[in-house]
C-alpha positions as CSV (number, residue, x, y, z in Angstrom):
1,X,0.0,0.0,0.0
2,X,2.7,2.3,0.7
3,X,4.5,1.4,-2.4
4,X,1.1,2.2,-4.5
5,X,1.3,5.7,-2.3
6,X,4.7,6.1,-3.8
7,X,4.0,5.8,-7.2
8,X,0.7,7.7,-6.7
9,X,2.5,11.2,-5.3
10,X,5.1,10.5,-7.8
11,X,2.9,10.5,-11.2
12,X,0.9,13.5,-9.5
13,X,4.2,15.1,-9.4
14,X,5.2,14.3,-13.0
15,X,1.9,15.1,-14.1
16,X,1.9,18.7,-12.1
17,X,5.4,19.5,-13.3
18,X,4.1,19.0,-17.3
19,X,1.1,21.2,-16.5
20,X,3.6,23.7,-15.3
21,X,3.0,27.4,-16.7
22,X,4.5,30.7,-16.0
23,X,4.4,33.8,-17.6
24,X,8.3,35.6,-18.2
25,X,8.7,38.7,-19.5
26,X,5.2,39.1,-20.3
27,X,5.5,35.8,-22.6
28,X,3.5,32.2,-21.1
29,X,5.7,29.4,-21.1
30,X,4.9,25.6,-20.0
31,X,7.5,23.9,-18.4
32,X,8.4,20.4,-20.7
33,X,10.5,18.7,-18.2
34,X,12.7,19.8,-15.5
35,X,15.0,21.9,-17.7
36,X,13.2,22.7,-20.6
37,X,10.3,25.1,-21.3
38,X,8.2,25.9,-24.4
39,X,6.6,29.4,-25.5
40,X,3.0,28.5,-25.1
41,X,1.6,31.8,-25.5
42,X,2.3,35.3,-27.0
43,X,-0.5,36.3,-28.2
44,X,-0.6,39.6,-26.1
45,X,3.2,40.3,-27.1
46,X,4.0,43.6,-28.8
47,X,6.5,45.0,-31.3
48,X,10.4,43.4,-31.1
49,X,10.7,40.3,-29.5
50,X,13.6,38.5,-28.6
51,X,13.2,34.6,-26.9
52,X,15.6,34.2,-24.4
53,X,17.6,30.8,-24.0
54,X,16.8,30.6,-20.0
55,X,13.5,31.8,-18.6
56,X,13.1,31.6,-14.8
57,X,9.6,30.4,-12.8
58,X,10.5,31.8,-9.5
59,X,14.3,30.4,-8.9
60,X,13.7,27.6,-11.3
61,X,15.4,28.1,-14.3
62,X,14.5,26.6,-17.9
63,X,16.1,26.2,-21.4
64,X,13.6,27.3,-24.0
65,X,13.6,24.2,-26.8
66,X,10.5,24.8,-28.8
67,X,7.1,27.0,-29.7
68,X,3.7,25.7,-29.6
69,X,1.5,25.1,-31.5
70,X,-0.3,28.5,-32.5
71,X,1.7,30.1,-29.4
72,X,1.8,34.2,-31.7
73,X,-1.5,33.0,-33.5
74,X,-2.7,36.6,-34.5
75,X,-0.3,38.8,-32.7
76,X,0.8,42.0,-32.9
77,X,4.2,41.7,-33.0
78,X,6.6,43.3,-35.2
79,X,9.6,41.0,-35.4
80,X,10.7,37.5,-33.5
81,X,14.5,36.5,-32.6
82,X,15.1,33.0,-31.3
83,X,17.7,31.5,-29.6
84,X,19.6,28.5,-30.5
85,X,18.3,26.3,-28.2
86,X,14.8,26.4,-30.1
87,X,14.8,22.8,-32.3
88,X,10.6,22.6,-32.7
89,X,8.1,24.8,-33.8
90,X,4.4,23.8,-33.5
91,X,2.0,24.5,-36.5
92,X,0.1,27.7,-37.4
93,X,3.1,29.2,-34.3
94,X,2.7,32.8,-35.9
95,X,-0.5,32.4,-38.5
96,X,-2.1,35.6,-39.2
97,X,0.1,37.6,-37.2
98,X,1.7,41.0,-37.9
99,X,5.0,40.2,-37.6
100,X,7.4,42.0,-40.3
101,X,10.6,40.5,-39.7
102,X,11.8,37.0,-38.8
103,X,15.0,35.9,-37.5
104,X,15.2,31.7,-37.2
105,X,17.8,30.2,-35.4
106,X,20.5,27.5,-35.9
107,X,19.1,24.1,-35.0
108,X,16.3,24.3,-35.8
109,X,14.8,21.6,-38.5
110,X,11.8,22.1,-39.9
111,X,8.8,25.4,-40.5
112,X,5.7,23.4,-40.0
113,X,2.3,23.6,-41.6
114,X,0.8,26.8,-41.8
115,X,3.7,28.4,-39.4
116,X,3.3,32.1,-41.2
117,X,0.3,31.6,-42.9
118,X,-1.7,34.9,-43.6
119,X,1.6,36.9,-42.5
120,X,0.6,39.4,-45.0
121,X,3.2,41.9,-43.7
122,X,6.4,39.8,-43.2
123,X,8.6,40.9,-45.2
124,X,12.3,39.4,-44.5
125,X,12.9,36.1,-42.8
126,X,16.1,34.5,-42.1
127,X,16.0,30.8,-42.3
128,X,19.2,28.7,-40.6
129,X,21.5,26.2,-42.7
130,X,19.8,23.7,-40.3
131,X,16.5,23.6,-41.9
132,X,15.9,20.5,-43.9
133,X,11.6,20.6,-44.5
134,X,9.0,23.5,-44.9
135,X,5.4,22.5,-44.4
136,X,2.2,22.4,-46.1
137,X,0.9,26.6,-46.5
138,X,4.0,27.5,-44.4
139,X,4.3,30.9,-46.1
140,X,0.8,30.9,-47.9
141,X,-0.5,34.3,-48.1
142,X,2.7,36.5,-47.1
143,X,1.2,39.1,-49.6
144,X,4.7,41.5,-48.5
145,X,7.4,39.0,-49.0
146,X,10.1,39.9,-51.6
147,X,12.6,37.1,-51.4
148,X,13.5,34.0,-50.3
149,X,16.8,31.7,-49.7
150,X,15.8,28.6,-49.4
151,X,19.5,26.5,-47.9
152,X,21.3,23.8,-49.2
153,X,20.0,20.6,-46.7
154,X,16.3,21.2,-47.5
155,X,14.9,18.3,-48.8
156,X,11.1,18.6,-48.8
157,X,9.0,22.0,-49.5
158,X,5.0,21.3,-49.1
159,X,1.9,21.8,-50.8
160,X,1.6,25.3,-51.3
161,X,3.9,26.5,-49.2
162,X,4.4,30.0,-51.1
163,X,1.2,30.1,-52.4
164,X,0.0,33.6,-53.0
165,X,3.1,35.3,-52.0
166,X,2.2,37.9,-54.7
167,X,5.2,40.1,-53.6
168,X,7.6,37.4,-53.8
169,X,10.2,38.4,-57.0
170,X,13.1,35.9,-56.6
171,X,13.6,32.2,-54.8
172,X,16.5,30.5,-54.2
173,X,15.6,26.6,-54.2
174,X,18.8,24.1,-53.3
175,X,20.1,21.7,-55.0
176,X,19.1,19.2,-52.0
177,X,15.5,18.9,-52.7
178,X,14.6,17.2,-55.8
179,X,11.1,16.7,-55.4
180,X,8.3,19.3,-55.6
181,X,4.5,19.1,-55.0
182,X,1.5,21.1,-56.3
183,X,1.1,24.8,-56.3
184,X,4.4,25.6,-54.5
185,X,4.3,29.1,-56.4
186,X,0.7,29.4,-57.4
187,X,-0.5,32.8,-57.5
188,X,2.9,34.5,-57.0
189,X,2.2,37.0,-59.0
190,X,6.0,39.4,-58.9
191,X,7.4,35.8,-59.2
192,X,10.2,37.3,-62.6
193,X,12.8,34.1,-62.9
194,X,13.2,30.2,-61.3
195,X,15.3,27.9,-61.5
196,X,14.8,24.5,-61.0
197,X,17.5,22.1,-59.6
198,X,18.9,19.6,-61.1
199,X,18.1,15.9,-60.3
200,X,14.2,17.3,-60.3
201,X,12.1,14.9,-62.9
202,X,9.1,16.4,-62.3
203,X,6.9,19.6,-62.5
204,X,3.5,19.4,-60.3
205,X,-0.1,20.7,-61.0
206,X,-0.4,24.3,-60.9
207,X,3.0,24.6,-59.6
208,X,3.6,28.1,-60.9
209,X,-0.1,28.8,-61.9
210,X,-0.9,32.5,-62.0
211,X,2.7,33.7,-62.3
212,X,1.7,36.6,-64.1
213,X,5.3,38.2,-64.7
214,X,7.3,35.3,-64.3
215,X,9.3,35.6,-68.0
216,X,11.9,32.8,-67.4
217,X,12.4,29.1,-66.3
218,X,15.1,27.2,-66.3
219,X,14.6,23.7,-66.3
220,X,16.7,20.5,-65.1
221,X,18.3,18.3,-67.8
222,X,16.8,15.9,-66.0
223,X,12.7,16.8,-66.3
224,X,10.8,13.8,-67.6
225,X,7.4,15.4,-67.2
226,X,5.3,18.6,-66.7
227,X,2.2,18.1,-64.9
228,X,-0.9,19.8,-65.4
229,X,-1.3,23.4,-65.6
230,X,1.9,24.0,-63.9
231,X,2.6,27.3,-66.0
232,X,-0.8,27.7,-66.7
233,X,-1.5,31.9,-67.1
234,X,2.2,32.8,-67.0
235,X,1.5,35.6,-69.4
236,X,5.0,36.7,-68.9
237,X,6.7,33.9,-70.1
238,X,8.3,34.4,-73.5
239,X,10.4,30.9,-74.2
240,X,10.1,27.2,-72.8
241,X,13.8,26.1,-73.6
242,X,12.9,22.5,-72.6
243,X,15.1,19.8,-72.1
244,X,15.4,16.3,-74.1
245,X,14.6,14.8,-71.5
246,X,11.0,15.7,-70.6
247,X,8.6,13.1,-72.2
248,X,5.6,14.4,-71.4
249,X,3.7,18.0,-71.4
250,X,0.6,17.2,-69.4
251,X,-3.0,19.2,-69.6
252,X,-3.0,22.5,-69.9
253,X,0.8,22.8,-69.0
254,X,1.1,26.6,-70.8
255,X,-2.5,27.4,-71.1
256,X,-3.1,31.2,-71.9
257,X,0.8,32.0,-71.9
258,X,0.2,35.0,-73.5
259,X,3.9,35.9,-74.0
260,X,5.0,32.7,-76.3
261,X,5.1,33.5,-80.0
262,X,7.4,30.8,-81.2
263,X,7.4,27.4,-79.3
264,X,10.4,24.8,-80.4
265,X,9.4,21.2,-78.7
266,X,12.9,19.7,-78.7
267,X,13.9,15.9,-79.3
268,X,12.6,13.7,-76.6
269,X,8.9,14.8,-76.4
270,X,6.6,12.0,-76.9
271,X,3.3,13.3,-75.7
272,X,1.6,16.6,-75.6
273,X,-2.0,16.1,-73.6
274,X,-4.9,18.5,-74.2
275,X,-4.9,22.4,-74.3
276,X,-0.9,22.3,-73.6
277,X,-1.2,25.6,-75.5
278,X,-5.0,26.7,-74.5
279,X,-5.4,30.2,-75.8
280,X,-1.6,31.5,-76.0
281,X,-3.6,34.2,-78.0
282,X,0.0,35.4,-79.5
283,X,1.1,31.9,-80.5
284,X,2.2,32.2,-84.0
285,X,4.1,29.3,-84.6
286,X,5.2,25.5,-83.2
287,X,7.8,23.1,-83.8
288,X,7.1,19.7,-83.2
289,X,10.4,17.5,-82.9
290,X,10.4,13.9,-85.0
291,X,9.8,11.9,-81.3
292,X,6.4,14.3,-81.0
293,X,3.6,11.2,-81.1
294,X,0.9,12.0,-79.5
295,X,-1.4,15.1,-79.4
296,X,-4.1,15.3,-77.2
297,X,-7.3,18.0,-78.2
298,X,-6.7,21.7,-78.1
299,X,-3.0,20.9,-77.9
300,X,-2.7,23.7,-80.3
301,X,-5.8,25.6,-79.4
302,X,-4.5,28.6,-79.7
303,X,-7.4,31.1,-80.4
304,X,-8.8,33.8,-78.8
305,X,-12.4,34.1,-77.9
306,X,-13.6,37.3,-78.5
307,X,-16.5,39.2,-76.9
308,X,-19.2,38.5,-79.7
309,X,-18.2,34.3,-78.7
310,X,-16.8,34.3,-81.9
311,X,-13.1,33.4,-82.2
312,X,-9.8,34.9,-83.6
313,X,-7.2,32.3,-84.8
314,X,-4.0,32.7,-83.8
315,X,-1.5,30.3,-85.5
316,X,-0.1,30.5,-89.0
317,X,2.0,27.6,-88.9
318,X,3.3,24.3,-87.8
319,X,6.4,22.6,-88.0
320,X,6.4,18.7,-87.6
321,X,10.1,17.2,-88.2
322,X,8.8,13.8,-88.2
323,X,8.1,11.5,-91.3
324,X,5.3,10.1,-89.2
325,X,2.4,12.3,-88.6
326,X,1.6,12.7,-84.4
327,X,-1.5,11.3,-83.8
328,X,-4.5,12.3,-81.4
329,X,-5.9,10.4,-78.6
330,X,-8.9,11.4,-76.2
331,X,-7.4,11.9,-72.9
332,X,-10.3,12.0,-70.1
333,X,-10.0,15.8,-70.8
334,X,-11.3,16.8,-73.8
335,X,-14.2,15.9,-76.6
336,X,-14.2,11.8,-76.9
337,X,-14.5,12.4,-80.6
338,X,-11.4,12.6,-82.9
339,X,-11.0,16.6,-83.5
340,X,-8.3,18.6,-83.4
341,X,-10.5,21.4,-80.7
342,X,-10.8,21.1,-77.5
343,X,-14.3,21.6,-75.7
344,X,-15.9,25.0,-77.4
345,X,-18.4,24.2,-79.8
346,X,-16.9,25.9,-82.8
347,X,-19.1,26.2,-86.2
348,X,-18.0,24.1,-89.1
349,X,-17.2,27.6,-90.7
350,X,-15.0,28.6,-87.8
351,X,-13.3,25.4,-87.9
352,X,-13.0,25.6,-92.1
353,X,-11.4,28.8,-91.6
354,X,-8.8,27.6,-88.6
355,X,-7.7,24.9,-91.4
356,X,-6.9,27.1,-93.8
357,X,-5.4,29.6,-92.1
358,X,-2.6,27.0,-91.1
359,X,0.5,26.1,-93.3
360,X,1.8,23.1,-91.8
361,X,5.8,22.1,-92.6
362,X,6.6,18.7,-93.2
363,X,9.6,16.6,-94.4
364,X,8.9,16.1,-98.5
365,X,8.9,12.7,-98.5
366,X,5.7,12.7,-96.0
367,X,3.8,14.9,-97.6
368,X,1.5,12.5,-98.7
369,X,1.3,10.6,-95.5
370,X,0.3,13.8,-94.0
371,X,-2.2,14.7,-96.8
372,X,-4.3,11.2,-95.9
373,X,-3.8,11.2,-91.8
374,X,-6.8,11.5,-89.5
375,X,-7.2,14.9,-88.5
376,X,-4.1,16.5,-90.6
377,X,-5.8,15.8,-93.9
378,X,-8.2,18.8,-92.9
379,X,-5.1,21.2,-93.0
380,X,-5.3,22.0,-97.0
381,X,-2.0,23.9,-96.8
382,X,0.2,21.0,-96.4
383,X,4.0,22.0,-97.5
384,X,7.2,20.4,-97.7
385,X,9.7,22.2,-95.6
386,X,12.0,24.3,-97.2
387,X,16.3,24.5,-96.0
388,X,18.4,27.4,-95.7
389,X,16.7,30.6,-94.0
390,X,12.7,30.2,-92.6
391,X,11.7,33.2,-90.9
392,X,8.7,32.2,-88.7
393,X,8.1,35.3,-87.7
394,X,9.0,38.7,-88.9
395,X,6.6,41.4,-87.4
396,X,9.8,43.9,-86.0
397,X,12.2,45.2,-88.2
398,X,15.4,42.6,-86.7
399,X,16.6,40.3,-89.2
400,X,18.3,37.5,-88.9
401,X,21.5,36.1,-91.7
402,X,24.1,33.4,-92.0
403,X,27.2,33.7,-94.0
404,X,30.3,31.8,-93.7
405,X,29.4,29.9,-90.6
406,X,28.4,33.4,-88.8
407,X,25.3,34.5,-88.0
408,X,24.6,38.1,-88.2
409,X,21.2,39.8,-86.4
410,X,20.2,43.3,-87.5
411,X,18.0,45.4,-86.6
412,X,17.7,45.0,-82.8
413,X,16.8,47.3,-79.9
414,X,18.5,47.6,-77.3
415,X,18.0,45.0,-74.5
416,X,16.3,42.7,-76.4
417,X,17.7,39.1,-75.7
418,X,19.1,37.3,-78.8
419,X,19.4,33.4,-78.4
420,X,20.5,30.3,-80.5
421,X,19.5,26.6,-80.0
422,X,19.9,23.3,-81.3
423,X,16.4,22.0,-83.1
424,X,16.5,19.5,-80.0
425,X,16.1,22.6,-77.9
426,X,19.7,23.3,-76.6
427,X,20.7,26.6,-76.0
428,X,24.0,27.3,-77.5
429,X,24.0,31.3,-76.7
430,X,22.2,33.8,-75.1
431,X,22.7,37.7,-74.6
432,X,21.5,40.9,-74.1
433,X,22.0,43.0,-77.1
434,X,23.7,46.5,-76.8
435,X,23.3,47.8,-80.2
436,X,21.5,47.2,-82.9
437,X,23.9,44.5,-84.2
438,X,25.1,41.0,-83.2
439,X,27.4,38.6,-84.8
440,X,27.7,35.1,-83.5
441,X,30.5,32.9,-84.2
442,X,32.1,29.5,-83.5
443,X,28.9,27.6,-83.9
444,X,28.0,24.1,-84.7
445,X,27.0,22.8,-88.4
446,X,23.4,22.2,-89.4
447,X,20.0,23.8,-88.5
448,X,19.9,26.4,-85.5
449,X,16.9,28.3,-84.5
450,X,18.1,31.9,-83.9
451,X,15.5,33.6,-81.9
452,X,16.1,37.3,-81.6
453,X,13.3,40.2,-80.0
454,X,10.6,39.5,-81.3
455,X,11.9,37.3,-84.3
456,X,12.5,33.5,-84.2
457,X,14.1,31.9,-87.6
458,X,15.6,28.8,-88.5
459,X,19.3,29.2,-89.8
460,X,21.5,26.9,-92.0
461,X,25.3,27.2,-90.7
462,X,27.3,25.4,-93.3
């Protein structure tokens, strides 16, 4: 019985000692075990706050090791300094707070789901070489941050977890974390450049969806698929430059990019899925590569609705490099019926007149086989593709020449970007030009696509 006593007084104790809360320098802390306390509450805290390492309950002194769980939940506090002690953080710790500066400490692991959620005025946070995850909506909402450097060590970045930062200009993602999920960036609307690491091999849904002045991506040589509507309204975005590697272009990928004028779909492409190219309303032409086999409906849909629900085609030609024409295949997505549209019910007229507006580029000897495939044989401007020089498009004054291995631009203004590829989507050179000329030198036999302002043409260096 005495024993029973014992053990009775002793799990009161322990049980006492957890419950243990104390308020220190106007912040509520709960004592964890003997040594250790967590920041249970600072909700009432104002402006600059710094956690100390050791708080004090009466003479008892604790090390502070962690924040709970929506401890600054809606605070008014301006910024937050932690000490190195801290290793945990509980979810939602500063959601909807006012805090406008962040300091993180050394140590400490991982920025859990929704930590700074609806922090629409943070506006710098320092994250520690520690750090190795960021949760699920961890910075969703921060509507005032400019800027992020993500470490080398991070290995997983949640759903969403910059969502709607629509301040948010530049991001800095390691070369640690290889794996992405949806809508990372969605809706990050000052979002200008990204760059995606190497060893990533795949783009999720909606991952930079809404990205309305993000102009530049650069991809991993190791992509092997782009999921659907990743870039979906990035009417910023001006070229793809996509590797060989990437296989497949799933729905809606580039919908109404607005900013593409020229698309080249390199070597290595197999599949495009529906409405890859839904309304890019300044799409004029599209190079599809010899391993291009499958199309799915609206691939190419690029038209513009206009406000009498008529619409205004946009596309004047098509390139296809193979001898084999790419075929279409429903895919869950679009109209089950074999058609090159996608969902709108166009006219028979409106359709006529998208088919002949089209010249589509072929290799001479498939000409024919073009001329009787399903679906092609409606284009009746079926060409064989010419050599040397094809300007496919021409609508500034920049022109674009090759003579004795060198290509010469003319006719640029200044700043606009002039840049060569390989027809398998290689960039071989890329700059900013100063004058109105450019010469480029030292390059590689056979056909190059010079793309230069506003003009994109294929070149034959000899």
């Amino acid at each position: 019985m005495k024993f029973r006593s014992l053990l009775f007084v002793a799990a009161a104790a322990l049980s006492s000692l957890s419950l243990s809360a104390f308020t220190y320098n106007g912040i509520e802390y709960e004592a964890v075990t003997s040594s250790t306390a967590k920041v249970s509450s600072g909700a009432n805290a104002t402006g600059d706050v710094v956690i100390p390492e050791t708080v004090y309950d009466g003479e008892t002194a604790y090390t502070v090791t962690e924040l709970a769980k929506s401890c600054f939940r809606s605070a008014q506090i301006k910024s937050i300094t932690l000490p190195s002690t801290v290793t945990k953080m509980g979810s939602s710790a500063f959601n909807g707070s006012m805090v406008e500066k962040v300091v993180l400490n050394e140590g400490l692991k991982s920025i859990a789901l929704n930590t700074f959620y609806g922090c629409s005025r943070l506006e710098e946070i320092t994250l520690p070489s520690t750090l190795t995850s960021i949760g699920t909506l961890a910075f969703y909402q921060c509507a005032s941050l400019k800027s992020v450097n993500i470490p080398e060590g991070v290995t997983l970045i949640d759903d969403c977890a910059f969502k709607e930062c629509t301040s948010l200009e530049s991001v800095t993602l390691p070369s640690t974390c290889t794996k992405y999920y949806e809508q990372l960036f969605s809706g990050c609307t000052s979002l200008k450049s990204l760059t995606i690491p190497e060893g990533v091999t795949s783009i999720p849904e909606s991952f930079c969806y809404y990205c309305l002045s993000l102009e530049e991506v650069n991809f991993p040589s190791t992509l092997t698929i782009i999921k659907n509507g990743a870039f979906t309204n990035c009417e910023s975005l001006k070229e793809l430059n996509l590797p060989s590697s990437c296989a497949t272009i799933k729905k809606r990928a580039f919908a109404n990019c607005n900013s593409l004028t020229n698309v080249v779909i390199p070597e290595g492409v197999v599949t495009l899925e529906s409405d890859v190219f839904y309304e890019c309303i300044n799409m004029q032409s599209v190079t599809l590569s010899s391993t291009v086999d499958v199309l799915g409906f609206g691939t190419l849909g690029c038209w513009e609705l206009l406000p009498n629900n008529t619409h205004r085609w946009v596309f004047s030609d098509i390139y296809c490099q193979g001898t084999v024409p790419p075929h279409f295949e429903y895919d869950d997505y679009a109209r089950p019926e074999p058609d090159f549209f996608s969902l709108e019910e166009f006219t028979e007229e409106e359709k006529t007149a998208f088919y002949s507006s089209i010249t589509i580029h072929v290799p001479a000897e498939a000409v024919e086989t073009y001329k009787n495939a399903d679906i092609w044989k409606n284009f009746p401007h079926i060409v064989a593709a010419t050599s040397g020089v094809e300007n496919t498009l021409a609508t500034n004054a920049a022109t674009v020449k090759c003579s004795g291995g060198i290509v010469t631009v003319d006719g640029l203004e200044r700043g606009a970007v002039v840049s060569i590829y390989t027809t398998d989507g290689k960039q071989l050179y890329r700059t900013v030009a100063a004058d109105s000329t450019a010469s480029i030198s030292n390059l590689p036999v056979g056909i190059l696509i010079v793309k230069a302002g506003n003009t994109a043409s294929k070149i034959l260096v000899k």
